[in-house]
C-alpha positions in Angstrom: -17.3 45.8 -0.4 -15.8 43.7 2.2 -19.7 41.4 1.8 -17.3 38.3 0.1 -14.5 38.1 2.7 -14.1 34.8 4.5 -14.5 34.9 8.2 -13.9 31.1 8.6 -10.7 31.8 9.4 -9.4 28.4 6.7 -6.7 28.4 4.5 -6.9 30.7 1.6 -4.9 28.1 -0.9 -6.4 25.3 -2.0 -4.9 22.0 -1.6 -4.2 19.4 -4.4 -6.8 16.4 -4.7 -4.3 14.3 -3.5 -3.1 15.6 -0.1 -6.3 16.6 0.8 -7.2 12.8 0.6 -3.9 12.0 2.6 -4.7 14.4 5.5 -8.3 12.8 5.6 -6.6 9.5 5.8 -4.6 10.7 8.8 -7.0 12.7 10.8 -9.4 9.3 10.6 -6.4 7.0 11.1 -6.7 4.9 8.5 -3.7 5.5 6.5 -2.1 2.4 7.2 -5.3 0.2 6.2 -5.3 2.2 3.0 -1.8 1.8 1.9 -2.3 -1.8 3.2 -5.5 -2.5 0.7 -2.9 -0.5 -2.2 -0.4 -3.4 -1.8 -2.5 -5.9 -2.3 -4.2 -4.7 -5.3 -0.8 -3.6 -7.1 0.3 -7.4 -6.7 -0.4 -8.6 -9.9 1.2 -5.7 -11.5 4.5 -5.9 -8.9 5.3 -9.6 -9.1 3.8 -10.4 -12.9 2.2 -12.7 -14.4 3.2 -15.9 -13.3 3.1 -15.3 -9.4 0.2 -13.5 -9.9 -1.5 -16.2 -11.5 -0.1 -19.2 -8.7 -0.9 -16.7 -5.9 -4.3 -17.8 -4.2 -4.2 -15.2 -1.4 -2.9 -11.8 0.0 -3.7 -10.4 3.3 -2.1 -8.5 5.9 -1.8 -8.1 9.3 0.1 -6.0 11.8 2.2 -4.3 9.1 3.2 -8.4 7.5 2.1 -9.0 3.9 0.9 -13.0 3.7 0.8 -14.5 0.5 -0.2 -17.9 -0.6 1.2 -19.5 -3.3 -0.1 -22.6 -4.8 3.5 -23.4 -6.7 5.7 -24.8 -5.2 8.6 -24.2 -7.2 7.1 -20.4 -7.3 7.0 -20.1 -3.2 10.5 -21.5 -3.1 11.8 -18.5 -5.5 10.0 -16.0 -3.5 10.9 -17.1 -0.3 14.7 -16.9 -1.1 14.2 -13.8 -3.0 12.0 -12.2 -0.2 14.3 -9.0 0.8 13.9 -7.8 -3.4 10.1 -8.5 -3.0 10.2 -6.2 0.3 12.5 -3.9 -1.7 9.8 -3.8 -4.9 7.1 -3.1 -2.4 8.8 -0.4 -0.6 9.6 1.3 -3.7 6.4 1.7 -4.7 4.7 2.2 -1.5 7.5 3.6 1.3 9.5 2.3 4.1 7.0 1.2 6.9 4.1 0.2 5.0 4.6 -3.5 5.0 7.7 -4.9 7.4 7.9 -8.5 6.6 6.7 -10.4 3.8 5.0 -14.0 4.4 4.7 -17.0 1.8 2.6 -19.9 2.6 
């Protein structure tokens, strides 16, 4: 009985939850904006709990992660330290996700 065959002509495997979501992500281009928004919520739990708690706001734009910090002291640290923060970020996230990193 051939009545169950496919005739869609579609992959016969199924993909994994996961890259089905990331080949939705591409096909509508919004990847980047996605991996953008994951940065900023995985802040907190990258930089701990005293940036965290002096940093008043994250955005980014054109691939550059602003931050702004309301320590002084704290923005200092960071600033000098901004190629391990770019490190931490690309560990987590990839090469190419965020570029450059911002403190104001």
């Amino acid at each position: 009985m051939d009545k169950y065959k496919d005739h869609t002509g579609r992959k016969k495997e199924v993909a994994p939850l996961q890259e089905a979501f990331e080949e939705l992500l591409k096909a509508y281009r919004l990847k980047d904006k996605f991996d953008e928004r994951m940065v900023i919520q995985a802040w907190p739990e990258l930089m701990g709990k005293t940036v965290s708690s002096r940093t008043n706001s994250l955005f980014v734009k054109e691939k550059k992660l602003f931050v702004k910090i309301s320590s002084g002291p704290v923005k200092n640290e960071l600033s000098m330290n901004r190629s391990k923060v770019l490190d931490l970020i690309e560990n987590r996230f990839g090469k190419g996700v965020i570029n450059e990193v911002v403190f104001l």
